[in-house]
C-alpha positions as CSV (number, residue, x, y, z in Angstrom):
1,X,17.5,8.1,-38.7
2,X,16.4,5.1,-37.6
3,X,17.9,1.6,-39.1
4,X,14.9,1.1,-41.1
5,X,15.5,4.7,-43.0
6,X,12.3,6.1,-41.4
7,X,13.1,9.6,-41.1
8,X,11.5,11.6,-37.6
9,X,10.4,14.8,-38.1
10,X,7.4,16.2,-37.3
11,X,4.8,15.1,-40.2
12,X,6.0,11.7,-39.0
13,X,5.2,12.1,-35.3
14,X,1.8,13.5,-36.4
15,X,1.0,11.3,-38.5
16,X,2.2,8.5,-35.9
17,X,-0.2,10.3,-33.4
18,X,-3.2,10.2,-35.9
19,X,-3.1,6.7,-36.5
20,X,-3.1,5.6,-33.3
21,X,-5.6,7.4,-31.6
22,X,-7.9,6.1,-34.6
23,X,-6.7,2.9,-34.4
24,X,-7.4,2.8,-30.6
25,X,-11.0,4.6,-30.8
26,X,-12.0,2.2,-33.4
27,X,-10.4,-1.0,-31.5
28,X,-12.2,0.5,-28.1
29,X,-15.7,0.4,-31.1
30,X,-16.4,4.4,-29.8
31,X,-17.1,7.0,-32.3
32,X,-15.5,10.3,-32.9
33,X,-19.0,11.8,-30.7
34,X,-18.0,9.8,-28.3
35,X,-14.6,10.5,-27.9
36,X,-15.2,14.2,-27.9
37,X,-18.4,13.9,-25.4
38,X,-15.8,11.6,-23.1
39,X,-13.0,13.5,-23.7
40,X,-14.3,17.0,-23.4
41,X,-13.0,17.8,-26.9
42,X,-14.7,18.8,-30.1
43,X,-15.8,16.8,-32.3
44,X,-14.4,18.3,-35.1
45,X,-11.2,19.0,-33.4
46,X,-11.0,14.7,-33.1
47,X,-11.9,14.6,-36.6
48,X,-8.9,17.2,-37.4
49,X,-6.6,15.1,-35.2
50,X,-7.2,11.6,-37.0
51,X,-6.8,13.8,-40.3
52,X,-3.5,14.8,-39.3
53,X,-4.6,18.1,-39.8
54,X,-4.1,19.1,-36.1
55,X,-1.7,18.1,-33.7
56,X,-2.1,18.6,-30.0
57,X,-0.8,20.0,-26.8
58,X,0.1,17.6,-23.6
59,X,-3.1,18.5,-22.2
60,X,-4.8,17.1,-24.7
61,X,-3.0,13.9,-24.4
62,X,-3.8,13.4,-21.4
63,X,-7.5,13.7,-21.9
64,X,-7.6,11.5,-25.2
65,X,-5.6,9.2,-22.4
66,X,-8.1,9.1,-20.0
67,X,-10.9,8.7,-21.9
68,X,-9.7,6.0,-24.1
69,X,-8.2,4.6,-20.7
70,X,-4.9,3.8,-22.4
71,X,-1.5,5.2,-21.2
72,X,-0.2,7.9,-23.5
73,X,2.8,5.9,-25.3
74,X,0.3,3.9,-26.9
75,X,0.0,6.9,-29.0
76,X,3.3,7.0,-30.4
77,X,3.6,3.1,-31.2
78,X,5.7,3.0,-34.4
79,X,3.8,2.7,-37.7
80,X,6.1,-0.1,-38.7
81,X,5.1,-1.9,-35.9
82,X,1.4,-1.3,-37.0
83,X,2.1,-2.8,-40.9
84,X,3.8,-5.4,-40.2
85,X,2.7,-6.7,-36.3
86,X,-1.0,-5.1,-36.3
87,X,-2.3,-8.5,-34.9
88,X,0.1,-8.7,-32.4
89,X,-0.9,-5.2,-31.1
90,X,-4.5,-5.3,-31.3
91,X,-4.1,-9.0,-29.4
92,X,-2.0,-7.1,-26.9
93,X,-4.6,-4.3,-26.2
94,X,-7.4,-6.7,-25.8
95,X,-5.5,-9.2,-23.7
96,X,-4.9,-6.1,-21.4
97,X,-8.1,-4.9,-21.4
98,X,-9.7,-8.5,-20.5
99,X,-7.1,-8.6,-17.7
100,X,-8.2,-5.3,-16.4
101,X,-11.7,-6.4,-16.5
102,X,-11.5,-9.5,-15.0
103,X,-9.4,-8.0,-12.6
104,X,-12.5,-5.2,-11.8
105,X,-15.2,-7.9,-11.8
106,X,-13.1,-10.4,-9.2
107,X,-12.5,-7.4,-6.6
108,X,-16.5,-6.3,-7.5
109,X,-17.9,-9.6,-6.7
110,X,-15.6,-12.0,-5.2
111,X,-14.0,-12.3,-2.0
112,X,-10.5,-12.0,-1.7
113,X,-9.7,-12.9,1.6
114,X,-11.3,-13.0,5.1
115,X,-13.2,-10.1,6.2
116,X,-11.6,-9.9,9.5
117,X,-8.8,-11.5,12.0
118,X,-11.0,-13.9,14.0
119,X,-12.3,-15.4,10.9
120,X,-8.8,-16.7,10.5
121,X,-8.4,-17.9,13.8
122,X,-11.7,-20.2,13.6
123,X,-10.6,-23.8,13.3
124,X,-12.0,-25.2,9.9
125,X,-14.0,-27.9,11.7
126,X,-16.3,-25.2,13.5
């Protein structure tokens, strides 16, 4: 056990799992159709998951992953964590997302550098 008394077992990591995933579907503002059309899953098989009445193999992880384009820890983010610091997460995931965005939109439609050797060479005068 951990020093807060939560006990792991397998209802725990499940439920853990569920949460997430909703809580990351609904922060992303994509419904369960749109996670399973994305995803390649059912629809009823994401419904199931955020249930807790299905849990799911590594594969699957990896899908939900991609499609949600979050790496697969974010799944397993402690529900404590979620209570008490739920701000603090959600601030986290959008800060990250704005970065990656940003990040897309500069190397889409800004220049980062020359585009060749001689530009470099050119005195700044020419």
């Amino acid at each position: 056990m951990y020093a807060d008394e939560t006990v792991i077992d397998g209802v725990y990591v499940r439920n853990l799992f569920a949460k997430n995933v909703k809580r990351i579907r609904e922060l992303l503002k994509i419904s369960q159709m749109d996670l399973a059309s994305v995803s390649g899953l059912a629809h009823n098989f994401i419904n199931d998951i955020e249930n807790e009445k299905k849990f799911v193999s590594d594969e699957t992880i990896a899908k939900l992953a991609k499609a949600l384009n979050v790496e697969p820890y974010k799944f397993f983010l402690p529900l404590s964590k979620l209570s008490t610091q739920g701000e603090n997460i959600i601030v986290e995931d959008f800060s990250e997302s704005i970065g990656l965005l940003i990040k897309e939109y500069c190397n889409n439609y800004f220049k980062t550098g020359p585009k060749n050797e001689q530009e470099n060479d050119k005195p700044k005068d020419e």
